[in-house]
DRENPA-3360 file (N, C-alpha, C; in nm, 2 decimals, always signed):
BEGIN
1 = XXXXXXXX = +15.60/+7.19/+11.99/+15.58/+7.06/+12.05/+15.71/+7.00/+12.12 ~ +15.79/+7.08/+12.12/+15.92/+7.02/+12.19/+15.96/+7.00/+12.31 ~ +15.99/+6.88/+12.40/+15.94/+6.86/+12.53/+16.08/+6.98/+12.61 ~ +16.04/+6.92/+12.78/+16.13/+6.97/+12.87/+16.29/+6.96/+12.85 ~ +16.30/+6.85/+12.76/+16.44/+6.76/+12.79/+16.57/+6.86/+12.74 ~ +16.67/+6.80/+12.78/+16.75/+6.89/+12.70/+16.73/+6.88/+12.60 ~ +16.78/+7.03/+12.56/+16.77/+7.10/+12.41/+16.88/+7.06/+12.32 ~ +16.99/+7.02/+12.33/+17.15/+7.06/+12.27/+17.11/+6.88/+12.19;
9 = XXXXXXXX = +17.12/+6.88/+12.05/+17.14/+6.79/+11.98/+17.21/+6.79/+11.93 ~ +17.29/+6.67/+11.81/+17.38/+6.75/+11.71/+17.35/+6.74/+11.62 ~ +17.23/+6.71/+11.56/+17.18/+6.85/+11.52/+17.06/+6.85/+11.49 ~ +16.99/+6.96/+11.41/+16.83/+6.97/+11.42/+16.77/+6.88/+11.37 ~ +16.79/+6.80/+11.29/+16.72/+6.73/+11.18/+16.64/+6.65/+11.28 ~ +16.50/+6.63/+11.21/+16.41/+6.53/+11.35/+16.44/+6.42/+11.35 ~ +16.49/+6.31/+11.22/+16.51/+6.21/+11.22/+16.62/+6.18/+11.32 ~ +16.73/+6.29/+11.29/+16.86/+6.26/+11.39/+16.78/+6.29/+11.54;
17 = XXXXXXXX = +16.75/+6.34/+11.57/+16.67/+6.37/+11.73/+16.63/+6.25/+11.79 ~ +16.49/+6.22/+11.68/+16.44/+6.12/+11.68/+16.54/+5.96/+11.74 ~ +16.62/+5.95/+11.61/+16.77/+5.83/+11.65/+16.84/+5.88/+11.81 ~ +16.84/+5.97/+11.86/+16.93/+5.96/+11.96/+16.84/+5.94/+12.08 ~ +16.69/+5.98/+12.05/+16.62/+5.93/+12.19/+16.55/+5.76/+12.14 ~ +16.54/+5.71/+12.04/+16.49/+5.57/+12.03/+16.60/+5.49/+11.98 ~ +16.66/+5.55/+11.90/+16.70/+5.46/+11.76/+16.84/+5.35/+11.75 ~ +16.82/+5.32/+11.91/+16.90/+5.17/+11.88/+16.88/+5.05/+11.90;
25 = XXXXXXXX = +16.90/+4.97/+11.85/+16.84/+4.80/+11.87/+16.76/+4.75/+11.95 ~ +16.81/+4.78/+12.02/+16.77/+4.75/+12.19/+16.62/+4.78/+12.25 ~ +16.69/+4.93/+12.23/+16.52/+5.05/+12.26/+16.40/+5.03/+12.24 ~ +16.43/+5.01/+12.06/+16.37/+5.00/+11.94/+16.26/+4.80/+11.97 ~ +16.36/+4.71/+12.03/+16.27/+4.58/+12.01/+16.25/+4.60/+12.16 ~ +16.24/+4.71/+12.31/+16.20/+4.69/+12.39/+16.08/+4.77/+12.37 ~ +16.06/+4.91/+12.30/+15.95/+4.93/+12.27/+15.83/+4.85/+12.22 ~ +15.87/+4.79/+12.13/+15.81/+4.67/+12.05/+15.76/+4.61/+12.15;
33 = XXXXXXXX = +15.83/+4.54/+12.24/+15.79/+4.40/+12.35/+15.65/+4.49/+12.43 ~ +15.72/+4.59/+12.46/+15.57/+4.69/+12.51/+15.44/+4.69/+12.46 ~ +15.49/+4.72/+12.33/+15.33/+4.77/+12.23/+15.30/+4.66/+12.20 ~ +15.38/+4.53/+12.15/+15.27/+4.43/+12.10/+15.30/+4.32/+12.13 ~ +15.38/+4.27/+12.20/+15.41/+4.14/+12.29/+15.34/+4.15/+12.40 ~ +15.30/+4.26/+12.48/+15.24/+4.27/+12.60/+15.36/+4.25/+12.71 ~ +15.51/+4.23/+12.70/+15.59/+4.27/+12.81/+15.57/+4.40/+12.86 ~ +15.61/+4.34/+13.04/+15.56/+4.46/+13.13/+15.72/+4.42/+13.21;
41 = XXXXXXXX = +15.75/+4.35/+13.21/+15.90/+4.36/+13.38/+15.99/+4.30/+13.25 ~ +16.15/+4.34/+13.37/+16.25/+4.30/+13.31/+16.30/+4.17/+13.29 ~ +16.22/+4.07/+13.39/+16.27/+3.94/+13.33/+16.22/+3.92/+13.18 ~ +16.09/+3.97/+13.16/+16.01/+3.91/+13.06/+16.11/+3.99/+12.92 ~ +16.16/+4.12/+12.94/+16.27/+4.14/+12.83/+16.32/+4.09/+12.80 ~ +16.43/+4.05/+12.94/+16.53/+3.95/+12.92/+16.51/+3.84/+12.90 ~ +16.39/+3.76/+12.91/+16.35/+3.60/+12.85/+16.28/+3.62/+12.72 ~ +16.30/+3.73/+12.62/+16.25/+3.75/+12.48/+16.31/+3.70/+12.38;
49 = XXXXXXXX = +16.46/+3.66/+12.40/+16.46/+3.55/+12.31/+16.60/+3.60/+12.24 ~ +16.61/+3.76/+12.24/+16.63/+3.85/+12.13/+16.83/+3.87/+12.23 ~ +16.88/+3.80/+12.33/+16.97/+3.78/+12.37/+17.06/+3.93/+12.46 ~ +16.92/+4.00/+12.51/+16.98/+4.15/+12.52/+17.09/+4.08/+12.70 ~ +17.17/+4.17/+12.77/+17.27/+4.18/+12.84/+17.17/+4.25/+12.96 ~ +17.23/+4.22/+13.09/+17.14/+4.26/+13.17/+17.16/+4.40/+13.22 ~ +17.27/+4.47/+13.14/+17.33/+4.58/+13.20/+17.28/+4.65/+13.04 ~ +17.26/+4.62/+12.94/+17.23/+4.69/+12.85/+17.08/+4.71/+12.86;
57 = XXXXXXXX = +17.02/+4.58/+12.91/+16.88/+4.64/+12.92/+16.79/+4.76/+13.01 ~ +16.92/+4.70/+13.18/+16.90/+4.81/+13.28/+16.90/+4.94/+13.22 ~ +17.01/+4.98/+13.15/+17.07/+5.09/+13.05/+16.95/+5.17/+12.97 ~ +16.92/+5.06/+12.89/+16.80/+5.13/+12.79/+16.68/+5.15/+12.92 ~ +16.65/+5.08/+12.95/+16.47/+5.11/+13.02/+16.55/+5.24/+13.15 ~ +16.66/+5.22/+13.17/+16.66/+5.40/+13.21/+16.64/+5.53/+13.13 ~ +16.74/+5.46/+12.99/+16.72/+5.61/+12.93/+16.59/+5.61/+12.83 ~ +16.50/+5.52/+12.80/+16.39/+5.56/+12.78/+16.24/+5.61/+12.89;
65 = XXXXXXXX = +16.30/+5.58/+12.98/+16.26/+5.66/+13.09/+16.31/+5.77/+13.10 ~ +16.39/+5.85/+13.11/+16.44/+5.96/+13.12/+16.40/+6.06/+12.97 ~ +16.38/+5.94/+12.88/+16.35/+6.00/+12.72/+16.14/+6.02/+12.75 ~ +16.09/+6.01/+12.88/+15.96/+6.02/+12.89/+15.88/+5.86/+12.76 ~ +15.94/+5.82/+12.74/+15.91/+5.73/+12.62/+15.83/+5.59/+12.72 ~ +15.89/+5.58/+12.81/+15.82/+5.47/+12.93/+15.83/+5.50/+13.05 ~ +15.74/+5.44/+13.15/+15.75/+5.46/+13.28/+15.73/+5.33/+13.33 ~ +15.79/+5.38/+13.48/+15.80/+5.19/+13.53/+15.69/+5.26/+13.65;
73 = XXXXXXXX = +15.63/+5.16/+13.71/+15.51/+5.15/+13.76/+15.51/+5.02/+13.84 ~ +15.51/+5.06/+14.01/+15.54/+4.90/+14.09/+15.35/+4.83/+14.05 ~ +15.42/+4.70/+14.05/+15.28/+4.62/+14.03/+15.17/+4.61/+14.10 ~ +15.09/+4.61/+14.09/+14.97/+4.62/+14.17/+14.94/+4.48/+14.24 ~ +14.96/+4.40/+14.22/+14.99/+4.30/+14.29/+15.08/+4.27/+14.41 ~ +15.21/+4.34/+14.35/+15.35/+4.31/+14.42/+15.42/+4.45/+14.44 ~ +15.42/+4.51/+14.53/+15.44/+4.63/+14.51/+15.65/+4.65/+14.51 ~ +15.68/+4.49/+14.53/+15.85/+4.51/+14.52/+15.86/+4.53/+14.36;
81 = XXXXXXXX = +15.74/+4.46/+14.27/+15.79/+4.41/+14.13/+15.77/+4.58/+14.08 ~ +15.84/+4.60/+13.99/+15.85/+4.68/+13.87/+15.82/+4.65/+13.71 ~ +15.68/+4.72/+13.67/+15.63/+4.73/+13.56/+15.65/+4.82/+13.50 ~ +15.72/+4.79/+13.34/+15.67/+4.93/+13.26/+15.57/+4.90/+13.18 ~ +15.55/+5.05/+13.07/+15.43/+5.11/+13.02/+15.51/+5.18/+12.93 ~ +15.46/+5.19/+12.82/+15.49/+5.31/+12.72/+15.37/+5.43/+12.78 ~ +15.47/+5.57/+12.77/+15.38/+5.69/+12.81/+15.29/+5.69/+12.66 ~ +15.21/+5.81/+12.64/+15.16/+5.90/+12.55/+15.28/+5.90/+12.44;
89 = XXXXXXXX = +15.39/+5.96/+12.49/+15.50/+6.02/+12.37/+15.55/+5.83/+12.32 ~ +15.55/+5.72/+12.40/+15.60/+5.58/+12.38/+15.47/+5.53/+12.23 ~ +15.36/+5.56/+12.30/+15.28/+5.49/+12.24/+15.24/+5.54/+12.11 ~ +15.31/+5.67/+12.07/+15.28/+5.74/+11.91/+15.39/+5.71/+11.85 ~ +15.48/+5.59/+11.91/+15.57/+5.51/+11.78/+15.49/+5.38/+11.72 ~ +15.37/+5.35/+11.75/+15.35/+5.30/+11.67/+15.33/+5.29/+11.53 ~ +15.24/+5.36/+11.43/+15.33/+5.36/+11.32/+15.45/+5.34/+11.31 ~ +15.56/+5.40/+11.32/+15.68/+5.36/+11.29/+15.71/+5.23/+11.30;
97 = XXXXXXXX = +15.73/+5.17/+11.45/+15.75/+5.05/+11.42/+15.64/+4.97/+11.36 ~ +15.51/+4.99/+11.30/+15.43/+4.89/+11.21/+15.49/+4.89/+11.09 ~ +15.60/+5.08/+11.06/+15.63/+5.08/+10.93/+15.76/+5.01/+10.91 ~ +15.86/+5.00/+11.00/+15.96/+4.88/+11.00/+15.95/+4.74/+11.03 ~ +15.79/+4.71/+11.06/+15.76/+4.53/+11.04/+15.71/+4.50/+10.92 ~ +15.60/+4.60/+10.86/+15.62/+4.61/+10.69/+15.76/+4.58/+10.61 ~ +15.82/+4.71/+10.62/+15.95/+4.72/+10.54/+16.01/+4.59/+10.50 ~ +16.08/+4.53/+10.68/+16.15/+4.40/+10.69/+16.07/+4.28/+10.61;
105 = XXXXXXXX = +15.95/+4.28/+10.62/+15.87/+4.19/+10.55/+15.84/+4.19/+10.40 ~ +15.89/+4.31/+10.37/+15.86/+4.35/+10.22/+15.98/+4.28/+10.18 ~ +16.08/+4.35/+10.24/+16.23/+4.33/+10.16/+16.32/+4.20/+10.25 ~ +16.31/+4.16/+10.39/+16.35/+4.05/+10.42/+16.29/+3.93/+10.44 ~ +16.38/+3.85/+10.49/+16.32/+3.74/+10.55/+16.30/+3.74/+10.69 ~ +16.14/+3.71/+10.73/+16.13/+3.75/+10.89/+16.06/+3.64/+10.91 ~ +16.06/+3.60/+11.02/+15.95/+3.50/+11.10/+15.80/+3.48/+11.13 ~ +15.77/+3.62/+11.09/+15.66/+3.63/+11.04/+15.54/+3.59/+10.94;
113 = XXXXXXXX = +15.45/+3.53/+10.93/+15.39/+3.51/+10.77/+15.41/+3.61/+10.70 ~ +15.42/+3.56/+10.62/+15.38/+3.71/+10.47/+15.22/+3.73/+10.45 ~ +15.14/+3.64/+10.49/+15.01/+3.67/+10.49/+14.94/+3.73/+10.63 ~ +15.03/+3.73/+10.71/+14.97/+3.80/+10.84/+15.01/+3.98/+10.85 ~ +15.13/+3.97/+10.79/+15.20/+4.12/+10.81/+15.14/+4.18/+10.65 ~ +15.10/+4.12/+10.57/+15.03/+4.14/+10.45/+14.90/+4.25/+10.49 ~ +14.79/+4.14/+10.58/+14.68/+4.18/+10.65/+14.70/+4.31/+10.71 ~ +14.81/+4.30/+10.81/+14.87/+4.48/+10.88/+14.90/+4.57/+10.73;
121 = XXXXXXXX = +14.97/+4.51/+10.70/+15.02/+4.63/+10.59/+14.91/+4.68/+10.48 ~ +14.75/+4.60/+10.46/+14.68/+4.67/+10.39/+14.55/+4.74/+10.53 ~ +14.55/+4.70/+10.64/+14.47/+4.76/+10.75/+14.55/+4.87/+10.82 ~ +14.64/+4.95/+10.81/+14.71/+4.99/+10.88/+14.63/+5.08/+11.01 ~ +14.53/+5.15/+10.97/+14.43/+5.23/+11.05/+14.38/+5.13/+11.13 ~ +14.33/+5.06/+11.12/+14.30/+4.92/+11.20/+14.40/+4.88/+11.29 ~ +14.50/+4.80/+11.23/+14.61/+4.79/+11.32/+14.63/+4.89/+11.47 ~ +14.69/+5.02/+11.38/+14.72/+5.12/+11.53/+14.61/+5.18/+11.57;
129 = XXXXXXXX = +14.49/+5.15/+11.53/+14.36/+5.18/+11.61/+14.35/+5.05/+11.74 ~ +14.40/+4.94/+11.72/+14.37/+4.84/+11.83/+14.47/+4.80/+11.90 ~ +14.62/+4.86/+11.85/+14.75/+4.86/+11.96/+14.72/+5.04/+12.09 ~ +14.67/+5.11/+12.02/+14.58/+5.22/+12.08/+14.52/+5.20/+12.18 ~ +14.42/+5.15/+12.13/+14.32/+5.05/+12.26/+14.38/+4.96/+12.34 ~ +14.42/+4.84/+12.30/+14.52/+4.78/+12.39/+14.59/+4.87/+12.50 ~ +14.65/+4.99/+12.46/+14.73/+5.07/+12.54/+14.71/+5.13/+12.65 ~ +14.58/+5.19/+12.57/+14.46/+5.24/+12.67/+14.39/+5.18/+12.77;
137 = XXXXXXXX = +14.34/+5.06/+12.74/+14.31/+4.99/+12.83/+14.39/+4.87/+12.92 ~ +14.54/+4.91/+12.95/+14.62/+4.83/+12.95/+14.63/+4.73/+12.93 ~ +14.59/+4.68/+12.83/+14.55/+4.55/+12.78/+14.69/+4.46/+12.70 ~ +14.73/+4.36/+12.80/+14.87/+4.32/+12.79/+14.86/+4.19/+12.68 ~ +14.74/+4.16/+12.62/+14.70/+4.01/+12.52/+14.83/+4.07/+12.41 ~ +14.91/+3.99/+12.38/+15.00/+3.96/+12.24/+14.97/+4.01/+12.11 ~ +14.96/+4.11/+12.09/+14.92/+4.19/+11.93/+14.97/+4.08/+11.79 ~ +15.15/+4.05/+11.85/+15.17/+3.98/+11.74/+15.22/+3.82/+11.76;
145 = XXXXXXXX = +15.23/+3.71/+11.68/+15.29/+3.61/+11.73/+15.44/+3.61/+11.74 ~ +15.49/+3.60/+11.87/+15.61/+3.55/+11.89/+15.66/+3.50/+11.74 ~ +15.80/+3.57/+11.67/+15.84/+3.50/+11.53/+15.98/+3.36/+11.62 ~ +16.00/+3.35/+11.51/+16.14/+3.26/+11.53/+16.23/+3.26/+11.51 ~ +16.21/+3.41/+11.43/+16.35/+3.47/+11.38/+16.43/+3.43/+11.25 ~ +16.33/+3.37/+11.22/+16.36/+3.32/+11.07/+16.47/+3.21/+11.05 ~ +16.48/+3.11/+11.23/+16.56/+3.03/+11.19/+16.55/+2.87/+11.13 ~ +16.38/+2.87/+11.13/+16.32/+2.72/+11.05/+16.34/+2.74/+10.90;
153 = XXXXXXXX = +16.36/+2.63/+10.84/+16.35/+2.61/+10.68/+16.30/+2.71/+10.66 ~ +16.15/+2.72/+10.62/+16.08/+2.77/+10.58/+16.05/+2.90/+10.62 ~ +16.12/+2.99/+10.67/+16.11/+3.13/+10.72/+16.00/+3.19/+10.64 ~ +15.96/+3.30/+10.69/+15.86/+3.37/+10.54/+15.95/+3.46/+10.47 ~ +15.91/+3.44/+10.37/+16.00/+3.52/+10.22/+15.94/+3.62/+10.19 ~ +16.05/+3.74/+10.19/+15.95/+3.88/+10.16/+15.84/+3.86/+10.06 ~ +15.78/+3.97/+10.15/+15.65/+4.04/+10.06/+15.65/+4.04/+9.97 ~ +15.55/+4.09/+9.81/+15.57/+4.11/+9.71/+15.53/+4.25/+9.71;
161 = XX = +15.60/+4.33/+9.63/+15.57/+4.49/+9.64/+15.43/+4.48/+9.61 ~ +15.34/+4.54/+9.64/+15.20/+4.57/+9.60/+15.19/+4.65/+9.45;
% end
């Protein structure tokens, strides 16, 4: 299953592979804005809230393009504007990231309800059955609510282990 890209890692382990084509901050919550915010252009990255640099963003949406992970696509509307998309190889991170919006919610404090990411965390087949569809049918509706980052009083307090 191993694509065209270069071969030379350092070293074989998937997880490390894995970390050098996704696994930094950035990537990681631009993929996210993809799959379930319904961001498509770079302003809408850059007005996410999440304080990314306009040269770190440029940066990442190149090299996850180059990682086949997204493609940019002029708008059908506006053919100067530029859209991206998670490809095929983009859109089979979901689990993952459902299993690190779990996690954070088990063990931290996120912006999230504990009764909403509860709901994901006992549907999970549901869940990435309808971020799937969404994908499929480029269907840009908001999978999750905008959090707030857990800076109100009342943040939600981790999960309780099941």
């Amino acid at each position: 299953m191993p694509g065209n890209q270069e071969s030379r890692h350092r070293s074989g382990c998937p997880v490390a592979v894995s970390l050098e084509r996704f696994g930094d901050r950035w990537s990681l919550l631009i993929i996210r804005d993809l799959m379930v915010r319904g961001f498509r252009t770079f302003k809408e990255f850059q007005d996410s809230g999440e304080g990314i640099a306009t040269n770190i963003l440029a940066d990442r949406l190149k090299s996850l393009e180059a990682a086949q992970i997204i493609c940019a696509e002029a708008d059908e509307n506006d053919g100067r504007k530029t859209n991206y998309r998670l490809t095929e190889k983009g859109i089979d991170l979901a689990p993952v990231l459902l299993e690190l919006l779990v996690w954070a919610a088990r063990h931290e404090a996120t912006g999230l309800s504990c009764a909403f990411v509860g709901r994901m965390a006992n549907n999970r087949h549901e869940v990435l059955t309808e971020v799937r569809r969404r994908w499929k049918e480029r269907d840009a509706t908001p999978f999750l609510p905008k959090p707030d980052g857990g800076r109100r009083a009342n943040a939600a307090r981790p999960l309780a282990k099941p």
